[in-house]
N, C-alpha and C positions, 0 to 999 in steps of 0.2 A: 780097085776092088769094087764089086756092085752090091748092092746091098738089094734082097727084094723084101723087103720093111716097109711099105709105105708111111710109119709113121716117122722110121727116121728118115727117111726120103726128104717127107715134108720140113724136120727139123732143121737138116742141113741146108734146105733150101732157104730158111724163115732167118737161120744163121749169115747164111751169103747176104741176104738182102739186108738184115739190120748191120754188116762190117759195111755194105757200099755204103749207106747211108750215112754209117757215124763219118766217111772219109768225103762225105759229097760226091758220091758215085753214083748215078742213076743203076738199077738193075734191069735188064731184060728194058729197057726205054730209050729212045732218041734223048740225045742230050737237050734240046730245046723240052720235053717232055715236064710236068712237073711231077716231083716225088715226094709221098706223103709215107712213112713211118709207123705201123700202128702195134706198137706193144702191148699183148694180150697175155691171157693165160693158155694154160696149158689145154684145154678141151673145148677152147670156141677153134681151134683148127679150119674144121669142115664149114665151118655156120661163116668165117668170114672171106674164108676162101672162094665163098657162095657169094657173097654181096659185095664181093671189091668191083668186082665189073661192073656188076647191074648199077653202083654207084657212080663207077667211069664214065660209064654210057649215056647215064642222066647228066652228069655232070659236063660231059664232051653237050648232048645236045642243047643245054638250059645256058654253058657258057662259050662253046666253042673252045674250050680250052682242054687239053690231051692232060689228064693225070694217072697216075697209077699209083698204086695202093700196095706196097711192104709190108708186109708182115713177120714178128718176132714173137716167137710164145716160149713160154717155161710156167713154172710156179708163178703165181699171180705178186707173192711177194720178192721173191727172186729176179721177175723181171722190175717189180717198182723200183726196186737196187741197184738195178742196171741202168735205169730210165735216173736214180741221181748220180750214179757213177758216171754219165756222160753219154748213155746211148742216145741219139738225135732223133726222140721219137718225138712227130709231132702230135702226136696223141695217144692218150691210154686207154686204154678198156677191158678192166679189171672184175675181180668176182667179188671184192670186197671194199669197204668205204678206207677201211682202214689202211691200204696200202696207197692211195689217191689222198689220203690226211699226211704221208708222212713226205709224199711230195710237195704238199702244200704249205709242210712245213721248214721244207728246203727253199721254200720260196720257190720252186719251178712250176707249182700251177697256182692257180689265183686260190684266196681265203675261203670264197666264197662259193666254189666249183660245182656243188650241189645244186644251188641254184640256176645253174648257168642252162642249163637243159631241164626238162618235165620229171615229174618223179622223180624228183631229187637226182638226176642226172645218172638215172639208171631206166635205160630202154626195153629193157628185160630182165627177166626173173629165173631163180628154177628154186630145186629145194635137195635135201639128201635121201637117198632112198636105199636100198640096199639090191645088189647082183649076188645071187646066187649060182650052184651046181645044177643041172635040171635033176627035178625030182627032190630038191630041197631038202638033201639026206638028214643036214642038220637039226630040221625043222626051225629054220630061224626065221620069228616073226616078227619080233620087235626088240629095243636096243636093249633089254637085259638079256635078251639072248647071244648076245654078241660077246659077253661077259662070263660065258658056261664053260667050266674046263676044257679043255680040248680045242675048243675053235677055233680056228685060224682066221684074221679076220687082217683084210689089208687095207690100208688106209696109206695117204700120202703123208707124209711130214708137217703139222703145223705148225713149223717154223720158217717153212719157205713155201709153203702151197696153202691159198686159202681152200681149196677144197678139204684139206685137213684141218683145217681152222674149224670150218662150220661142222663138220663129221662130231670133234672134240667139242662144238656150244652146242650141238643138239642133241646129243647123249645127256651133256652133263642140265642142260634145263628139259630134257623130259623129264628128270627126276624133279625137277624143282616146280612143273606146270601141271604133275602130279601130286604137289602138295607134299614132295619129301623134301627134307632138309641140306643142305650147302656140304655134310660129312658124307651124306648116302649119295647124292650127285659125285662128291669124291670119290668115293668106294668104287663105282659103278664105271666110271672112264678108268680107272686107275687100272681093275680086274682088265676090261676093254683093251687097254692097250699093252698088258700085259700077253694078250695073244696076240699082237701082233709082229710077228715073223721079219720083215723089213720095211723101214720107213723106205718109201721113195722120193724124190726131190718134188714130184708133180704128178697131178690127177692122171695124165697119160699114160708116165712111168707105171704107174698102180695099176693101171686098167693093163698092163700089157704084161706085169708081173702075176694078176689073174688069172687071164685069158691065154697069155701066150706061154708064160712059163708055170702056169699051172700047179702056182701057190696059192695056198687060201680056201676058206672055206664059204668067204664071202667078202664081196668089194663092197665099201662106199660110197658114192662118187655122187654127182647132180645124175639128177634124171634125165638130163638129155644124154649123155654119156652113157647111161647102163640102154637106153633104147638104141644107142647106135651102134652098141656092143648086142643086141638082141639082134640088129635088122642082118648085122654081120656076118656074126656067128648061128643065126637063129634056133634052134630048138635046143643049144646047149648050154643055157641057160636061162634064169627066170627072174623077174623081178618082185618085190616082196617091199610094199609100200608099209614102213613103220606106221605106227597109232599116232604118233606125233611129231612132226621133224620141224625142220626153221628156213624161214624164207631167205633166200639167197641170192640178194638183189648185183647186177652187174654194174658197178658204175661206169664211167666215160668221163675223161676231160681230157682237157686241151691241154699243153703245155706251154704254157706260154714264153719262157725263154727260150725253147727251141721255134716258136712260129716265130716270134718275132726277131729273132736272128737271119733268121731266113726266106722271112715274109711270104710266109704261108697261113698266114691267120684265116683268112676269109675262106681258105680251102679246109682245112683241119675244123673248124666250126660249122662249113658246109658239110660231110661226112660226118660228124656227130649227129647232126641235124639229119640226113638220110636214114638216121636209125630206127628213129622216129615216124617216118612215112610208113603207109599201108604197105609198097611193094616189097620194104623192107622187112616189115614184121614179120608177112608174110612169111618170107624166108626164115626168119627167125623161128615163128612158129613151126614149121614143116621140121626144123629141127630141134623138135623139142624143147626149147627154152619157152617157156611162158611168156607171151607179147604182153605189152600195153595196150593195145590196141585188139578192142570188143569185140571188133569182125574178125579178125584172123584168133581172137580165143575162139569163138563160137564156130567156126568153120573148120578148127583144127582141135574142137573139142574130145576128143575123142583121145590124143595125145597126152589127155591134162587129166590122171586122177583126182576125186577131190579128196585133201589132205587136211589136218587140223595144222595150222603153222601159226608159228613164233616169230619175234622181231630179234634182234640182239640188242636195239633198244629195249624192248619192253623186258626182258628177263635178266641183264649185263647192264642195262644204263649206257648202251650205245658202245662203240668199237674200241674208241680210247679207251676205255674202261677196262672193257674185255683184253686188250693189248697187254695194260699193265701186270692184269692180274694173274689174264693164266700166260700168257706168250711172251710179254717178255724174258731176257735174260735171270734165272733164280727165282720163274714165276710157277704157278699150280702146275703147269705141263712138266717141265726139268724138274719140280719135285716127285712127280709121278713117274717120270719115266727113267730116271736117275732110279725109280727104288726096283725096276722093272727085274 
């Protein structure tokens, strides 16, 4: 059967390559070839599909040595689960801290992993934004509107997608960085996801249950994601930047009981470090995600509304925090959506 889906296309592709991998199968490579592993989330697809080469290519020139770059996406949490259930990725690069803390604390990447790379080991940025219907029937502007009878409003699962993680910390501290109180931030996510229609497992799922099956009255998702759902789809849809959303930093590490089983350290550490460089950002920026790096902000300024944004440090007390309280098991989220 053929499927013309290109996203599951790409799925099943990202699927094949992380089963050769976990079995020491090179994909699509000469066996002398080396193979690198890179378990992401569900909406960097496009952005690293973009810079596996450009990575190769520097890397074939700078060492003489042929690698290729695998790819495995899903929910950011979903795949961190798979990455300690045994998938042989030699690196992660994930949408949130907190799924790279709970492999650090399987002991599969180092204590210290933040440090290991600039900005706390996150090479790029985005924030939450909202997609709408063209013509904005709803009128939704900001996150109490996502809260109004009637709306349909889709959001991935924050139980296994941090795109749904940050969707559910930036609702609930716009109420609190507006000076309301921890019951009315309650009140406010609780109504919120009470219209929403289907959890999906991942930001893609969501964006295709949108777009394609044409539920909803409005997505959540990073802003690089609703722009590459605009450039797609263009005129039938609109974007609609909240009053205040939260930064949503990507981290990156290594994992080090798969490099060093396999002895790929110096490669897995070279490709984190590629993220880093200008040619990279670039890329980075061209697809929306918000660079590190001044010149590809300022040159792809145009990309980047400016937003008032939040830390989950500064309103959560940082991600473990935020884990315990609302995501885990019997935590604020299963209270809320249990009353659903």
């Amino acid at each position: 059967m053929t499927t013309k889906n290109p996203a599951r296309r790409v799925l099943i592709s990202s699927f094949l390559a992380a089963s050769a991998v976990m079995l020491g199968l090179p994909l699509q490579a000469n066996a002398a070839d080396t193979v690198l592993l890179n378990a992401s989330y569900d909406v960097a697809r496009e952005l690293f599909k973009d810079i596996n080469p450009v990575f190769a290519a520097d890397w074939k020139k700078n060492t003489g040595e042929t690698i290729n770059v695998n790819q495995s996406h899903g929910g950011s949490s979903k795949q961190a689960r798979s990455v300690a259930d045994g998938m042989e990725a030699a690196v992660v690069t994930m949408n949130q801290a907190n799924d790279i803390d709970m492999l650090a604390d399987k002991g599969l990447v180092a204590p210290d992993w933040a440090k290991k790379f600039p900005h706390n080991a996150a090479p790029f940025y985005s924030t939450m934004v909202f997609l709408v219907r063209k013509g904005n029937p709803q009128q939704i502007k900001d996150w109490g509107d996502l809260a109004k009878p009637g709306v349909k409003v889709v959001i991935p699962n924050p139980k296994t997608a941090g795109n749904g993680r940050y969707t559910y910390l930036a609702a609930w501290g716009s109420v609190l960085k507006k000076g309301g109180s921890e019951a009315q931030a309650r009140e406010l996510v609780g109504k919120i996801f009470k219209n929403v229609p289907v959890l999906d497992a991942g930001g893609r799922g969501a964006t295709t249950t949108f777009t394609q099956r044409e539920i909803g009255d409005v997505l959540v998702t990073f802003e690089n994601e609703v722009n590459l759902v605009r450039a797609e789809f263009g005129s039938n849809f609109e974007v609609v930047y909240p009053s205040i959303s939260i930064l949503a930093e990507s981290p990156v590490a290594v994992v080090d009981k798969v490099v060093d089983r396999r002895g790929l350290r110096k490669q897995a550490t070279g490709y984190l470090s590629f993220l880093y460089t200008e040619q990279a950002q670039d890329i980075i920026a061209r697809h929306y995600f918000r660079p590190r790096s001044e010149a590809a902000f300022r040159k792809y300024n145009a990309n980047f509304r400016q937003i008032t944004l939040f830390t989950v440090d500064d309103v959560f007390g940082g991600w473990k925090s935020a884990q315990k309280k609302h995501f885990d098991d019997g935590g604020e989220f299963d209270k809320i959506y249990q009353t659903k």
